[in-house]
Structures are given as structure tokens and as C-alpha cells.
N, C-alpha and C positions, 0 to 999 in steps of 0.2 A: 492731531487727526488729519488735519488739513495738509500736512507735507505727506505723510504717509499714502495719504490717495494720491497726489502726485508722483510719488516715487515707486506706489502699485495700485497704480488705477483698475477698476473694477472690469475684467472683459466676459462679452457674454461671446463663445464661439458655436458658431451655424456648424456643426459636423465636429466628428469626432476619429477621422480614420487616418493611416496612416501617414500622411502627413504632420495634422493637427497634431500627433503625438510627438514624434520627432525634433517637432518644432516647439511644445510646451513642455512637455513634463521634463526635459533637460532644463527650460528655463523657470521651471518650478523649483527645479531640484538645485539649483544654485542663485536662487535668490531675485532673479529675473522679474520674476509674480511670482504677487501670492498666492495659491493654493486656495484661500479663503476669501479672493475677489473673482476667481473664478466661475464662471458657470457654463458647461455647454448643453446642446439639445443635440440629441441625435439618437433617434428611433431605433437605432440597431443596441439592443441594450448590451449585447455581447460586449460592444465597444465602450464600456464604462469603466472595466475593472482598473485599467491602467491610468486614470484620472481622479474615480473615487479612492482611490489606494492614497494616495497623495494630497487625500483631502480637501480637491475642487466635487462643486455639484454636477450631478448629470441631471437631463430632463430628457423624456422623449420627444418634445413638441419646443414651437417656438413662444407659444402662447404660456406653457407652460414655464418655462424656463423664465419670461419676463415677472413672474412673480416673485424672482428672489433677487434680481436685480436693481441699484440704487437708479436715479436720474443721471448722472454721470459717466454712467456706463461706455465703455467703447465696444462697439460691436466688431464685431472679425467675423471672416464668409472662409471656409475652408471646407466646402461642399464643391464637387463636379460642377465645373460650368455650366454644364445644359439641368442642372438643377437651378440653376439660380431663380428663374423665372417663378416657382414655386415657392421660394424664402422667400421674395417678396410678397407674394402673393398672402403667405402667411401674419401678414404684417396687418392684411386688411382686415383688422379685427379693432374692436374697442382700446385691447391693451396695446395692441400694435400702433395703432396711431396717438395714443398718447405716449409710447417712446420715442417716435419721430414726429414729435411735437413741438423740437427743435432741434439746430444744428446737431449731427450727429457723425463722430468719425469713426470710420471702418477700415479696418486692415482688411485687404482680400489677399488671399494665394489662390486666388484663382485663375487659371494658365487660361491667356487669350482675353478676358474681358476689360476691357480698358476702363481706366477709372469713371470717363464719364458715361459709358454703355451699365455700368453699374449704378451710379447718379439716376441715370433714364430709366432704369428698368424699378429701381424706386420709388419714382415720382410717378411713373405709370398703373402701380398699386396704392400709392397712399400720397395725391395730388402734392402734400403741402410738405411730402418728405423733402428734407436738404442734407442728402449725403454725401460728407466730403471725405473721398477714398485717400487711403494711400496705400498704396500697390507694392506687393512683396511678393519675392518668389524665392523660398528656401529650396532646397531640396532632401534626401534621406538622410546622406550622412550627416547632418545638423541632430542626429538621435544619440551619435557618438563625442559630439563636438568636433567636428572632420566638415562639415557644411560650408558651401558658398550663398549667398542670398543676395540680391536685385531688391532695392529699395527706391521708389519716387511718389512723390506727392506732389498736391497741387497747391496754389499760394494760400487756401484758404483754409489748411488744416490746422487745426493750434498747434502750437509749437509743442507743448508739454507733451501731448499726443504721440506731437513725431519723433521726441528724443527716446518718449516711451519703446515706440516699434523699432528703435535703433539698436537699443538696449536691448530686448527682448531678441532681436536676430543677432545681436555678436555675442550674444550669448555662446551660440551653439556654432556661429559661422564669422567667415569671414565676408563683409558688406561691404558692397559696391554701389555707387551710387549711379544709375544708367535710367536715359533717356527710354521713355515711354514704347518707344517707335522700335527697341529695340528689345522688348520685353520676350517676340515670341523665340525671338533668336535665342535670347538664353536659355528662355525653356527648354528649346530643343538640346541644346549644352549638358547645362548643368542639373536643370530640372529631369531629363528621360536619361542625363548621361548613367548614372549609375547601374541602368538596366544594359548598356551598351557593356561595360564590362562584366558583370554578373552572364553576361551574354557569350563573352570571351571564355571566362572559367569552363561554362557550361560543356565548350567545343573542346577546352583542354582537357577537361573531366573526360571527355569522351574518347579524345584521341591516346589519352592514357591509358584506361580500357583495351581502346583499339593494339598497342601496341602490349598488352601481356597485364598490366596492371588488375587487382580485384578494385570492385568499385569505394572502397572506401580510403584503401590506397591513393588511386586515381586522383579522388576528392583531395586528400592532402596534401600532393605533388601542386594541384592545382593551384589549390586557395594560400597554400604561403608562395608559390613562386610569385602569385599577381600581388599579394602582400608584402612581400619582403620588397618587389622591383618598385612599388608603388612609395615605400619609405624610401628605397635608393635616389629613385627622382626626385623626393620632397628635399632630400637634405643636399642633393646633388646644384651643383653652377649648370651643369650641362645639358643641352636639350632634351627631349625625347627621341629624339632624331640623332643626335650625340652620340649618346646612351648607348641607342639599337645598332648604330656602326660599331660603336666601340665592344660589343661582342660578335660582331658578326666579321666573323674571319672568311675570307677570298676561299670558294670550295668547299668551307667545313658545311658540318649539320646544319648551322642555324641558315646560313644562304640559302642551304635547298628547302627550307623550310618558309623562309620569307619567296622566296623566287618562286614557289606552290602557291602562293597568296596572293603574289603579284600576276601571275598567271591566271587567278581568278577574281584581278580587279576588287582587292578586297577592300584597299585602301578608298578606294574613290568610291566604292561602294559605301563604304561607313560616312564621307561626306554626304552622301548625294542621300543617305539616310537621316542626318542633320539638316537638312533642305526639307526634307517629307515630314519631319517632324514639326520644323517650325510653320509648314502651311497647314498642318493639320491643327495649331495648338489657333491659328488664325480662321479654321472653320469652325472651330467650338466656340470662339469667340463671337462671331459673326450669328451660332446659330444659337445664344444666348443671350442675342438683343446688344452685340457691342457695336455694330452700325447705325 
């Protein structure tokens, strides 16, 4: 019994949306956790079916949810930053303060809150809380096994803990291990990146449309062209930068087509969009108690 809880230790997860899924029920589904150490709370009941299916518990409350939990529990925050204030705050209760009644480690994906703004905002609900984070940032495609994730701790996490949330994100991705300081950067990356090309399709959907296509058409041209290039680069030596030379002939279609983009600063637009995103993921942080 005793290796068993070390090799799937019991987690109770704050939120249930779509991150939390992407990030668990793949690592339910191959062995990651168990399904039966699971528990999360998350008041939007809609959000259960794809967890109860699988065999972990839902709860609506935090309060609620600590009644099926052992003493060993790890807890995990995968609720919106500017909620956070609130999951603590839920914590002020009887059962709440005797689970943080002792050392307690937390995974968070939560974009912007640094491990110790989390720590503080604990300790700021329940005096004699001592939570010690270790900070993760998946992102969607971790739902297909296609994920990157950002993983850091601080010295005082147990170890078993941390090999657990190692386990638990290469499940579904591939982990890098990156400095604190650099966390909202990759947010902005890897974390919002997926929206950045869902964003692309969107224009090509459209411009397919534009040029004579019906829209389901459109939709098809669109989603295997960014599919199929998307495998070319995976399996490819050669840049993205390579790549996009290496079809782009001197005068043909594709030139007038990039040289329209470049015309409207598209490129540096997409950076300078990478920059807004990483101050933004640092005003959430800031305005969920990470300073």
C-alpha cells in the first residue's frame, strides 16, 4: 500500500476546466494517476462528466471535496489566477485548516502567480498554512499527447512529490525545466501559443472562402494544410525559416502572398503580441497577490 501511494499519490484538484483536463484525464488514461486518488472541486457541474467518466470524484465546493481526501493529499490550483484569492480563502474553515495543518505541496498551473505569491496568499487565510509550490505550466495540446510543459520547484518540496508532477507532465508533454523568472515568458509561447495558430487557420478558413471555396471546404484546405506543415517541421532538420524559403519561389504565389504580410507587419506583429501576452500573464499575477 505504501509504494502504491508513492507511485499515485492522492491529488485533490481546485478547478476542473479545460486545462485540468488536458493535463489529467490523458494522465489518467495511461497510468500517470489513479483515477481513484483523484478528487476535484469545481462548482460548474457541467465540468464533471469528463472526470467522473474515468472514475475520479467531483465535488462542488472545497470544503466539500476535503471529506474524501486521505492526510497525504497533494493539492493542485488549476483555477484562473484572480480566483485564487477565493481557494484560499475557502480553506478558512475547520476542515480547511486541519489539511494545512501541515507541510503541504501544490502543483499550480497557474499563469503569473509565482510560487511564493501563492505560499502568501495562503498563509494570509489560514496563519499557520506551509505551502510549498511547484510551479507547472502545460498547455492544450498535452489533451493529445503533442504538449510542452515548464516545471520548477523550490528546495523544500519532497522529492517523491516532485518526481510525481514529473511523471504526471511527461506523460502528455514534453518538460523543460526553466527558471521562475521565466515562467510568464513561456506562458506567452507555449501556454496562449496554441490560440496564436487556431488564430492562423481561422484567416485561412477565411481567405479560402474569400477566394471561391464553400465553408466546409475552406475548413478542410485549411486544417490539414497547417497539419500536414506542422508534421513536415516536426520530422524536418530544417527551420521554419528553411522551410518557408524553401517553398517560396522568387515572383511566384507564395512571395505575393508573404510580401502582403510583410506589408502589414505581420511578423513582428505576432512578436510584439508575445511581449503583451507575457505582461499580461504578469498583471494577473500581480493582481492575485504574486507581489
Amino acid at each position: 500500500m505504501e509504494r502504491e501511494q508513492q507511485l499515485h499519490p492522492h491529488v485533490l484538484c481546485i478547478g476542473a476546466g479545460n486545462m485540468a483536463a488536458a493535463l489529467l484525464v490523458p494522465a489518467v488514461r495511461n497510468g500517470a494517476i489513479n483515477a481513484q486518488h483523484l478528487v476535484l472541486a469545481e462548482p460548474d457541474t457541467s465540468k464533471h462528466a469528463v472526470f467522473t467518466h474515468l472514475g475520479a470524484s467531483c465535488t462542488t465546493s472545497v470544503m466539500e471535496a476535503l471529506v474524501h481526501v486521505p492526510d497525504d493529499t497533494i493539492l493542485m490550483l488549476a483555477v484562473k489566477p484572480q480566483h485564487l484569492s477565493d481557494v484560499c480563502a475557502a480553506f478558512d474553515l475547520a476542515a480547511g485548516r486541519k489539511f494545512l495543518a501541515h507541510p503541504r505541496t501544490c502543483i499550480s498551473i497557474l499563469a503569473g502567480s509565482t510560487r511564493d505569491g501563492i505560499s502568501h496568499q495562503f498563509r494570509r487565510a489560514v496563519y499557520s498554512a506551509d505551502i510549498r509550490v511547484i510551479r507547472v505550466m502545460p498547455n492544450t495540446p498535452a489533451g493529445v499527447g503533442k504538449g510542452i510543459a515548464a516545471i520548477c520547484a523550490g528546495a523544500t518540496v519532497d522529492e517523491a512529490h516532485l518526481t510525481f508532477a514529473r511523471t504526471l507532465l511527461s506523460a502528455t508533454s514534453t518538460l523543460i525545466d526553466l527558471d521562475e523568472s521565466m515562467f510568464d515568458a513561456f506562458t506567452a509561447i507555449a501556454g496562449s501559443g496554441p490560440a496564436y495558430l487556431f488564430y492562423l487557420v481561422e484567416a485561412m478558413q477565411r481567405g479560402a472562402e474569400a477566394v471561391g471555396f464553400d465553408s466546409a471546404t475552406a475548413r478542410t484546405l485549411a486544417e490539414r494544410t497547417v497539419v500536414g506543415s506542422a508534421h513536415l517541421l516536426e520530422s524536418s532538420d530544417s527551420s521554419a525559416q528553411e522551410l518557408r524559403t524553401a517553398v517560396t519561389s522568387k515572383g511566384g504565389t507564395t512571395q505575393a502572398a508573404t510580401t502582403e504580410m510583410d506589408n502589414h507587419d505581420v511578423m513582428q506583429t505576432v512578436a510584439d503580441a508575445i511581449v503583451k501576452a507575457r505582461d499580461r500573464g504578469r498583471e494577473l499575477g500581480q493582481a492575485s497577490g504574486k507581489e
